[in-house]
N, C-alpha and C positions, 0 to 999 in steps of 0.2 A: 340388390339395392342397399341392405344395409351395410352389406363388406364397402360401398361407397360411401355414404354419410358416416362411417367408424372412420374412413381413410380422411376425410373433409376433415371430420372433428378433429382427427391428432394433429392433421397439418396445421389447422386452424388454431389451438394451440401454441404449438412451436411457434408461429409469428409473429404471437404477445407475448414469448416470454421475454421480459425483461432481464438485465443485469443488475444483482444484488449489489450490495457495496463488499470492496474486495479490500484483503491486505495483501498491502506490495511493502516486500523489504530491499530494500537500496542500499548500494556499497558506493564508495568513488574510492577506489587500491591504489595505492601509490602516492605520494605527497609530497610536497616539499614542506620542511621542518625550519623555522627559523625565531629568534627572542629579538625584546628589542636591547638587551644587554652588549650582544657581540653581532659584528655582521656577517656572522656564518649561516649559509644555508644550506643542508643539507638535503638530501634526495632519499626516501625509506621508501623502495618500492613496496614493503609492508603494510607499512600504515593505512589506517582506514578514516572515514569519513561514513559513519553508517546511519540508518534509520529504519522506521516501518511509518506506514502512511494508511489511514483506512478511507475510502472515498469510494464514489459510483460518480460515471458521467450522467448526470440526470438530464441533462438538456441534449444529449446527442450529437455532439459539437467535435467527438473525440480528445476530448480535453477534460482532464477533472484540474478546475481549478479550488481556488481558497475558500469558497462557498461551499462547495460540493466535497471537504473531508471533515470526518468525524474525531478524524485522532492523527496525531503527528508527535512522532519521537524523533531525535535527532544525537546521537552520541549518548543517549539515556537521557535525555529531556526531554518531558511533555510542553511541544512550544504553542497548546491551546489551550491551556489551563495553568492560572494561578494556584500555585501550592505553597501552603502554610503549614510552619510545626512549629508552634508557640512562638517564640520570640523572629524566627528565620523562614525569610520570605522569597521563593523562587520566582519571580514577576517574568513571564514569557512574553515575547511580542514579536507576533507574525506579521511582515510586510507584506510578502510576495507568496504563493505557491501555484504551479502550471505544472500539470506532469502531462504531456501529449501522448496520448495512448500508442503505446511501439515505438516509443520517441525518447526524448528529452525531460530531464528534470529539471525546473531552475525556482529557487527558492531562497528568501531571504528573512530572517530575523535577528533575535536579540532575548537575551533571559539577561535578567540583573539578580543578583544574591545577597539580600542584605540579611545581616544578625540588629535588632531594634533601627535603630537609626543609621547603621556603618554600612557604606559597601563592601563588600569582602570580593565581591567577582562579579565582570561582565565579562558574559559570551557572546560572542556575534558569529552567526550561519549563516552559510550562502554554498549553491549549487558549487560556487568557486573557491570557498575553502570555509575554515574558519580563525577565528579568533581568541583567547582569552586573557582579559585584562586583570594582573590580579591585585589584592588589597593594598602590595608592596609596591606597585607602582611598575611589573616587570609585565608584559606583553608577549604569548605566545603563539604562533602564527602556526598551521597547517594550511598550505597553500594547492590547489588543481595545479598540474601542469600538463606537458603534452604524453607523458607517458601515462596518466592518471586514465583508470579504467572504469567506468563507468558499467554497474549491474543491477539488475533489479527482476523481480520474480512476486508470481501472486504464491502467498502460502495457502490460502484457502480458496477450495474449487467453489465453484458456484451455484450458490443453492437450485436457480433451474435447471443445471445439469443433472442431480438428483433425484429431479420431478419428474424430468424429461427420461430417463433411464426407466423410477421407478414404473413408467404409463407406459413404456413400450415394451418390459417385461412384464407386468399384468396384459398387456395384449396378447403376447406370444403367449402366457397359459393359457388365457382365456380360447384364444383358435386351436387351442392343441387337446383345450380339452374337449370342442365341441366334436373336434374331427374324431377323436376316439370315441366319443357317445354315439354319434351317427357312424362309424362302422359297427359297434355293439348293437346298434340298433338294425342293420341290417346284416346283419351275420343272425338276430332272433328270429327275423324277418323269412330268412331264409333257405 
């Protein structure tokens, strides 16, 4: 009877555990490179387009969208927080974000960079490339194409995986030690 209600409880467990919020780091490898100076476009199957994204699906939908992340880097930009160092101001602004779990990224915004009153740099992001406009008036393009490789990986496992480990290795002690007591106890016995 109890080896049943131990079995109930773990399984009953396992059914609410939830998913934590995870970070995924994203790449798109491969780019086309072009200015608005000359009309050359180059192809750098090196280049990257990179980020980390911290989010959980809370609603169960297999989607974490724009609600549901905590943190968003993008080429070393934080595009959910205003940052300030005295006179110079990075102003982020998130349109869009949808990452469909096993799926697709697609994602759009915009940081402006000013020093007091100047603009010195706008950046514009999107799953399809980006952009940066700079104080000179020159415009630098990284653009998706069809060789553009699209990756993405959680870094951190998930804290119920942990739980879930820690509760099924304290069970295997827990039955390994009973069984050795109960043969000790029956080898006194007899």
């Amino acid at each position: 009877m109890k080896k049943t209600l131990l079995a109930a409880l773990l399984a009953g467990s396992a059914l609410t555990a939830q998913a934590g919020q995870l970070r995924y780091d994203f790449a798109f490898t491969g780019l086309y490179l072009s200015d608005s100076v000359n009309s050359d476009v180059d192809w750098d199957p090196t280049r990257q387009l990179t980020g980390k994204f911290v989010g959980a699906d809370l609603n169960g939908d297999n989607v974490i969208a724009i609600n549901e992340i905590t943190l968003l880097y993008i080429n070393g930009t934080n595009y959910l927080y205003r940052i300030s160092n005295g006179s110079s101001t990075d102003t982020p602004t998130l349109d869009s974000f949808r990452y469909t779990l096993n799926g697709g990224l697609e994602f759009s915004g915009s940081s402006r960079y000013t020093v007091g009153d100047s603009l010195y740099g706008l950046t514009s992001v999107s799953n399809k490339g980006s952009s940066y406009l700079s104080d000179f008036g020159v415009e630098f393009r990284s653009t998706v194409g069809p060789g553009t490789v699209f990756s993405i990986a959680t870094s951190v496992p998930e804290p119920a995986e942990y739980l879930m480990l820690s509760a099924g290795l304290l069970g295997l002690g827990w039955g390994a030690r009973r069984k050795r007591k109960a043969a000790e106890r029956m080898q006194a016995r007899g």
